[in-house]
Each structure stands twice: as C-alpha cells, then as structure tokens.
N, C-alpha and C positions, 0 to 999 in steps of 0.2 A: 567327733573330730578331735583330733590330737597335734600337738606340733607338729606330725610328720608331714600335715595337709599344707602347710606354710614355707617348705624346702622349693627347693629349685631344680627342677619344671615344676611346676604344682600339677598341671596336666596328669604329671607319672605317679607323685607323691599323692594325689590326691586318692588317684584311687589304690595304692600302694595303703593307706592308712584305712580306707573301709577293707583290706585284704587280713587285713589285722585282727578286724574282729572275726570275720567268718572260719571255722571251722573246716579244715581240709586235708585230713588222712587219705590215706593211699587206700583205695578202695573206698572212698568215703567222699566222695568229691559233690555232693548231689546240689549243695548247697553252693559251694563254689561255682558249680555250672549253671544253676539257675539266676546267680546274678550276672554271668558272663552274657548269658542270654535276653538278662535285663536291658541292660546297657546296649546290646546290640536293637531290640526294641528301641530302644528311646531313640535311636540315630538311624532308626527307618531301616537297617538291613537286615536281607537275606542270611539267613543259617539253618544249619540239619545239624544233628544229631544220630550220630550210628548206632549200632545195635550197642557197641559195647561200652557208649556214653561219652567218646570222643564229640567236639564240638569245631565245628567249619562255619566260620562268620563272615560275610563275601561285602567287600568294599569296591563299590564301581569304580571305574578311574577318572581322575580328574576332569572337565569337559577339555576336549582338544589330546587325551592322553589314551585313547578308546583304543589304538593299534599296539599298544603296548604290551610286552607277556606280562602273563599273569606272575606274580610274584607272592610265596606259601611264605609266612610269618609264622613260626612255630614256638608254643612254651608246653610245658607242663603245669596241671591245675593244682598237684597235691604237694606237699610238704612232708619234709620226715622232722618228728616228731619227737623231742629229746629234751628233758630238763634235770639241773641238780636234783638228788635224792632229797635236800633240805629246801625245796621248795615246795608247795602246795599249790598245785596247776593245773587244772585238767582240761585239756584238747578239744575236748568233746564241745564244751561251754564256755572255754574262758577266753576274751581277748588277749591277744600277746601285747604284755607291757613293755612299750620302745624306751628307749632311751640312747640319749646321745654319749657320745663317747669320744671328745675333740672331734675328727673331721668322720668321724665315726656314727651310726647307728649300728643298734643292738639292742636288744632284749633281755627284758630283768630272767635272770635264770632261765631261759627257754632258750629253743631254736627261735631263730628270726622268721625265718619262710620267705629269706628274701632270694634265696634257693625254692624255685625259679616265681618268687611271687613280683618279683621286679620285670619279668619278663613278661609275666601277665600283663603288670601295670602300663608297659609299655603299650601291649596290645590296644589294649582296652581306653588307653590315652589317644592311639593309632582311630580307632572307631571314631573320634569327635571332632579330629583336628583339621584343618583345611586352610592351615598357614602354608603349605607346600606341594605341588603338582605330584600326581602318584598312578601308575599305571593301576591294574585292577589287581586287588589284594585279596587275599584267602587269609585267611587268620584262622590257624589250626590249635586246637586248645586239647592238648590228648592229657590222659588219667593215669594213676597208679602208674607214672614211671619209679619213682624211689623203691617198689618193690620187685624190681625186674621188668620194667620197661612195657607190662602187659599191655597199657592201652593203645603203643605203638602198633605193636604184634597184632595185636586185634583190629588196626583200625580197617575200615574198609575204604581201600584206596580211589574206589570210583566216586569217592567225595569229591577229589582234589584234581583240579585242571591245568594250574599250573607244572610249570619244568623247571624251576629255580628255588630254592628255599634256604632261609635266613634263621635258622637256628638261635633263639635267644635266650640260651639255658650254660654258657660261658658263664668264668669267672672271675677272669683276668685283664684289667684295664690293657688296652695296648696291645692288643694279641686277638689274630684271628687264626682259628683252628679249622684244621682243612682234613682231619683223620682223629678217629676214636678206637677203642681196644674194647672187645666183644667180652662176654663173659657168662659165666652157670654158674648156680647155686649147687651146694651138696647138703645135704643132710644124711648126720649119722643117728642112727638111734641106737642107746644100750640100756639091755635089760638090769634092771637093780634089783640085785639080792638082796633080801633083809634080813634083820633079826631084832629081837627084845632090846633096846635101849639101856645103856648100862654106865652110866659114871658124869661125869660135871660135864654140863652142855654150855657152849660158847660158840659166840656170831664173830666168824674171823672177814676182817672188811678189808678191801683191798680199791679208795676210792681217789680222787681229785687227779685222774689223768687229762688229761688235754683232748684224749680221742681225737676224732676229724672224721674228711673224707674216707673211704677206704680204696678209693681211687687218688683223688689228687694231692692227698697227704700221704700217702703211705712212703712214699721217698724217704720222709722226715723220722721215719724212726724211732716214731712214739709208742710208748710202752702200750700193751694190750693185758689190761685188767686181769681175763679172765688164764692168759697166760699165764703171767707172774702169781697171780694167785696161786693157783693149778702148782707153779716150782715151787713157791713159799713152802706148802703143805707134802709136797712130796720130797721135798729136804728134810723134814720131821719125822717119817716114818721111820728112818732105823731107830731114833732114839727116844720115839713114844709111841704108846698104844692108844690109837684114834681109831673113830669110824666118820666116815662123812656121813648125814642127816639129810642135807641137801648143799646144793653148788649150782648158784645163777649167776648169771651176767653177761651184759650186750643188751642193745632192743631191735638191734635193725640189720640187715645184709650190709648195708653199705657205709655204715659208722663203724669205725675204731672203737672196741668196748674202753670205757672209759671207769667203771664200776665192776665188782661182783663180788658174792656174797658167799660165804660158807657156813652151814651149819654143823657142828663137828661134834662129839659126844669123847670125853677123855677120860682114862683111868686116872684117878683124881690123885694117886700120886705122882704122876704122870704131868701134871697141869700146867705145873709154873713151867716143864720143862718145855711143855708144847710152846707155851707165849715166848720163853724164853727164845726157842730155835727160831720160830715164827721173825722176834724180833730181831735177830740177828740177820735171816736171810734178810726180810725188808731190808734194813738200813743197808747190805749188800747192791742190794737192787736200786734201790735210790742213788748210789754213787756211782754206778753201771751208766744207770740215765742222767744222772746231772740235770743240765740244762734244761734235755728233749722236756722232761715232765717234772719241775720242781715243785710243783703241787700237791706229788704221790705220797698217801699217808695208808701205813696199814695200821688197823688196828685191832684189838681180840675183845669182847665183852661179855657178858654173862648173859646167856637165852632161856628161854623156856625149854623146857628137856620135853624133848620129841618121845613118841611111844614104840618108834623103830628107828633104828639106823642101817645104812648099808653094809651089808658085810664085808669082810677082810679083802675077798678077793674082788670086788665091786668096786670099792674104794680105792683103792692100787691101780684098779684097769682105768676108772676115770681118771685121775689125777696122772697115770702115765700116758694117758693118750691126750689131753689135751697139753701134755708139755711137748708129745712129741708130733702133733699136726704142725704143718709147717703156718707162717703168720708173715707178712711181709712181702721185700723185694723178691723176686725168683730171678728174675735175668734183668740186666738194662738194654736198650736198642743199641746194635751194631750201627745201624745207620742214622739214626737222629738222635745229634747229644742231648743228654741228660733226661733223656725220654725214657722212663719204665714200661719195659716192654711185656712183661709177668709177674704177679704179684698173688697172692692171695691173701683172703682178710679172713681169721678167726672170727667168727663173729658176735656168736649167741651161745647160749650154754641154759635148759628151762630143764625143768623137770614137770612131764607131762603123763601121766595113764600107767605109773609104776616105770616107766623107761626115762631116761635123759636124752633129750635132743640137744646135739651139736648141729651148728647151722655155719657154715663156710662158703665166702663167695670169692672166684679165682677171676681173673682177670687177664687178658691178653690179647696186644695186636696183631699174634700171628695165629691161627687155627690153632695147629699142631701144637703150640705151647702150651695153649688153654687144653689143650687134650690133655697135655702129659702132664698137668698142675693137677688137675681133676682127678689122673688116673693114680696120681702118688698119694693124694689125698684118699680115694677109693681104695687102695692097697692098706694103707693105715688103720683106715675105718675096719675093715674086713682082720686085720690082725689081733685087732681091740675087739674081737666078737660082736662088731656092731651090724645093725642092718645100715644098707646105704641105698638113698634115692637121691637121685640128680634130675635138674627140670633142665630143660632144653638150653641150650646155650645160644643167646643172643649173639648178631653178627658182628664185627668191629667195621668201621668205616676206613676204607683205602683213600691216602691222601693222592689228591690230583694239582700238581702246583700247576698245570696250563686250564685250568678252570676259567672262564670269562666272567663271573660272579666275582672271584678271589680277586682279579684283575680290578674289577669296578672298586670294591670296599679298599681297595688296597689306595687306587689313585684318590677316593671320596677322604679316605683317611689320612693322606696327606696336603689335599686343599684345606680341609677342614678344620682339623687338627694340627697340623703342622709337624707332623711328625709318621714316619715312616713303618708298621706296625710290623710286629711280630709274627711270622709262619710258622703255626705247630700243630703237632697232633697231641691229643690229650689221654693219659690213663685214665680215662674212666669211661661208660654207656652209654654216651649220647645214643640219645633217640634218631638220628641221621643213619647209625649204622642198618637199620632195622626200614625205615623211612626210605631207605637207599635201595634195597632191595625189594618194596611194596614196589617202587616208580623207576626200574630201572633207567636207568638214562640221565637221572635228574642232576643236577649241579646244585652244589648243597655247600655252605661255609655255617660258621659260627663265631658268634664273638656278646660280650657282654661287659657288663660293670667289674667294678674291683669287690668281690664279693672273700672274706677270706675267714676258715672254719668251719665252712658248711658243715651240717648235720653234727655240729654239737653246740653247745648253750654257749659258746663265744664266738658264733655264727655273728658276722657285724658288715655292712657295705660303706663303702664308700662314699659322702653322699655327695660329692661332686663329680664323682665318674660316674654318676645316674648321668648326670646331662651332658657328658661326652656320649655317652652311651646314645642317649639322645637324639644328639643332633647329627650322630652317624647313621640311627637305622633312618633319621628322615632323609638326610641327604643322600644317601643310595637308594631308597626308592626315587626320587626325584633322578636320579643319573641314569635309573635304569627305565627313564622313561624314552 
C-alpha cells in the first residue's frame, strides 16, 4: 500500500493503488484479469470470460430493484506504456511510482495508467459497495484497446444482456460525450539499401517533447519528434555528406512521438558542418514551437561507428518521406465547435528485418474523411517506394443528443453536482464506437475524471474529480433504477 490507498473514496483509491503494481500491456492483460476475477470471487459474483479474454462480472440488483434494466459498466484493462529515456523502468516488473503533484497525481517518469485504470477502480470498487440501490450490473472489462481497440472487436457480444452502457474511459471532469471518431492504422515499409560505413559516426537526438494523446491532444500542436527530426537532418543534406545508420522514434499508435533517434555516419570534414546546420535548424524549430513544447532539446554526440550505413538514395527517400507524411489536424467539424473532425498521428518510425517501419494512425468522425486521410497517406507511402498495409478501420460512434441515458446523467449531474455538464463528442476511439455496432440499438454515453496527458510520462488525474466521478456513476445507477 502506498498513500494512494488513503485519498478520497478510498473504496476507488484503494484498489487504484494495488493497479499500481500489476502489470498491464495491451495484449498482456493476463494478470490484470486474474485479479479483476479475484475480486469478483471474493464478492460472491457471477463472470465469464470470452474467447478473446474480455471479462463480464454480473451484479444482481439491489433487493426491491429486480425489474430494473440491466445496466453494462464498461473500462479497458490495459495501459500504454511510455517513460523518460533517462529513466530505468521496466513494465514488465516494476510498480509505477505515484506521486502527488498539488491536487494532482502522477508518476515518477512513467505513464500513470490512470488511462482507463481509474475506471477499472471504479468498477472494481462498484463489485463491493452497497451504500446505494442499483438495478442489475454487467461490469464489462475488455483488452488491448490502446492498440486498436481489438478486445472490443473481438468481444462476443452474447455475453452482455443489458441495452444501456456507461463508458468510463473519459477524460474530462464536467463533460459527458455522446460521440467518438473511428480510425485505421497504416503501416509503411522501405526497403534499406546499404553500403560499407565510412567517416565519423554521431547519435543526432531529438528529445523533451511533451507528446500526448494522439487523439485528444492533437488540437494542441505539439511538436512530433520524429518529424522534426526527419526536417533537422534533411535541411543538412545540400551542405553535407551523411548517411543515415538508423532513425527511430515513437512507441505506440496513439501517442504523440515525444523522442527519436538518429544514427548518421559523416565525412569528417563535413562534421562540425553537420552539428552546425543541425544546430541552427533546432534552435529554428524551438522558436517555431515556443510555448507548445519548451522542453525540445536537440542534441549530436559521438556513437560507435556502425559496419553499414544506408545508402545515398535510402537516406534522401526516408528522411523525405517522413517530412512529407502529413502529422496533425486535417479538417475541424462543421457542425460541432472546436471538435477535430480528422487528424492523423505520425507515429513510430523502427527499423526491423533490413526495412524501416513507419506506423501512422488517422482519425475521423466521418467515414469518408478516414478514407481520404488513409488514401493520402497510402499515395505517399507508394511514391516513397514503400510497401503499404492498413488493418481495418474501426467505427466512430454517432452522437444522439434525444438518448434517455444522456437525459438521466445529465438531470443526476446536476442534483448532484450542482452544475450543468457538458455535451461533446470526442476525437479519439472509444470503445462505444465498435460496442455500438456488436449491440445495435443500444444507448451508450460516457464520462470520467479530469485525467490530463494521457499516454505520456506527465499523464497526472485529478484527485478530487475521482469522487465527483464517483458519486455520479453511483448516483445514475440508483436513478436508473
């Protein structure tokens, strides 16, 4: 136990702080699920288990609350998974270390995983509580959404009985979202030509960006690592002779790269020129961003000299194809302000099996956009001589402002709370989209704590909008008895 067990609800916090230590990568949930299942044991209920390790934990309803609809409580188990270069951390084994931060928690260099481990906590707090009347509950716990939403897609929907569900994988104190933006991955692969290694080898670093969501920050206009990188180095080329070695950076679809790395090999009278141009574009790009990212530091060092580098024309085709993949806003919504309606996120950039994987994920509440994000981004890739694979694009959810659900949380949220809440749709993948479409019919909102930086190491919640949070999911089940 850690102070986090002593905050307020302790109920949420309590088991929010054993979420702490366990272990929960996207495809890796095994462990997470086994104590979700724990805990459902210890409070006597019923749960299954689907083929593709989604979990359904069924709470009767109160006694006198028996004719009431079922009501589906939805989180995700997994976490994305992101810390400073200058930290030493490993996912696999190591507890994430909290800390407070004024009204604030947060974690020493990591991600929190309070994306969406607060919405487990909820759950899981939901399983023991019996301060409040509640019709009968489904408590739905699906996998590996942070990597494309698969455990949704997979789930087998003849689990779930209910026709109402409470999405608690929101970010935003004071706001309940009634519509989400669908989205597909792309992946480009190019082949790397090489040759014999020849002149002074340097590790050009492009780090301390702020990254984020790649949905719900992308608004904001923060720098993209492996972008800037990427123009650093191809501003150099008329006036030096380089090869790139290697170019990484990103870890995930759905983060803003925040890092990446270049291994470069120079004709050493060439050298001081490279660092030189190097550091002029930087400080270029640092005044560009300002504020968005005051952090961004480039820097050039001395490496261990590689036995090949990429050749002339290899090195030109990468470096001009990730400056010219688009990264960002694409369009805003006509109809809802200040709602980004297309977007896509540069994402990743690895070198794997002699080729370079670029990994890009697009974003959009209308179909047709997400096509035409995908199809500009596939035109590019194919001009750059890459191969190009795209996985299925997930649905966006259509907002319904005459819902009787949105109605309920909306009058709960202002007995409650005293205050009048927010109607939006959000850029980014809720699991409702996908959810929506397993259970046609169903009535679906969402809303949560003030969680703000998700899916980077200044990932921090609020910790008194836990217990707004709170006392709203309990007070709407009790209303919708």
């Amino acid at each position: 136990m850690t102070f986090v067990a002593e905050l307020e609800p302790v109920a949420v916090w309590q088991h929010f702080d054993t979420i702490l230590t366990i272990p929960r990568a996207s495809k890796d949930e095994g462990r997470m699920r086994a104590h979700v299942l724990a805990v459902a044991v210890r409070h006597g209920l019923s749960h299954e288990v689907d083929a593709s390790g989604n979990v359904v934990v069924r709470k009767p309803a109160s006694p006198g609350c028996d004719t009431a609809a079922v009501t589906i409580l939805q989180s995700h188990l997994d976490m994305v998974q992101e810390k400073n270069a200058d930290v030493a951390f490993d996912f696999a084994t190591d507890a994430i270390v909290p800390e407070m931060a004024g009204e604030y928690l947060t974690a020493s260099g990591t991600t929190l995983g309070s994306d969406n481990g607060i919405g487990v906590a909820t759950m899981l707090a939901l399983m023991g509580d019996t301060g409040f009347d509640h019709g009968p509950l489904e408590l739905l716990f699906t996998i590996d959404e942070e990597t494309g939403l698969t455990g949704a897609a997979q789930l087998d929907a003849g689990l779930l009985r209910g026709r109402q569900l409470i999405n608690l994988d929101s970010e935003e104190d004071g706001i309940v979202y009634v519509g989400c933006a669908g989205g597909g991955d792309t992946q480009l692969t190019v082949p790397l030509g090489t040759e014999p290694a020849a002149g002074v080898p340097l590790v050009v670093a492009l780090t301390g960006l702020k990254g984020g969501h790649s949905g719900c920050d992308i608004h904001l206009q923060r720098g993209n690592a492996i972008q800037l990188l990427g123009r650093a180095l191809l501003t150099s080329i008329p006036t030096t002779r380089f090869r790139l070695a290697s170019f990484a950076g990103g870890s995930a679809h759905n983060a803003i790269p925040r890092e990446a790395f270049a291994t470069v090999v120079v004709a050493a009278e060439d050298r001081d020129a490279l660092v030189s141009a190097i550091g002029q574009e930087g400080a270029v790009i640092r005044t560009e961003y300002g504020s968005a990212d005051p952090g961004m530091e480039f820097g050039v060092d001395a490496a261990t000299s590689p036995e090949t580098v990429w050749d002339q024309p290899t090195t030109e085709r990468v470096l001009r194809l990730v400056n010219a993949l688009p990264h960002g806003v694409g369009a805003m919504s006509y109809d809802i302000p200040d709602l980004v309606e297309t977007s896509v996120n540069l994402a990743t950039v690895v070198e794997d099996e002699g080729a370079l994987r670029v990994g890009l994920s697009s974003r959009s509440s209308i179909d047709s956009a997400l096509d035409a994000m995908r199809q500009r981004v596939r035109a590019i890739g194919l001009l750059a001589g890459a191969d190009v694979e795209e996985d299925a694009a997930y649905p966006g959810w259509k907002p319904d402002l005459e819902s009787r659900l949105l109605e309920v949380v909306k009058a709960v949220h202002r007995r409650e709370l005293g205050s009048e809440p927010e109607v939006k749709a959000i850029h980014a993948g809720l699991e409702c989209g996908i959810l929506g479409k397993k259970v046609p019919g169903i009535d679906m909102i969402s809303f949560g704590p003030q969680i703000e930086f998700p899916h980077s190491p200044d990932e921090r919640v609020h910790i008194a909008s836990v217990a707004r949070f709170y006392t709203l999911v309990a007070a709407t089940l009790k209303e919708l008895t």
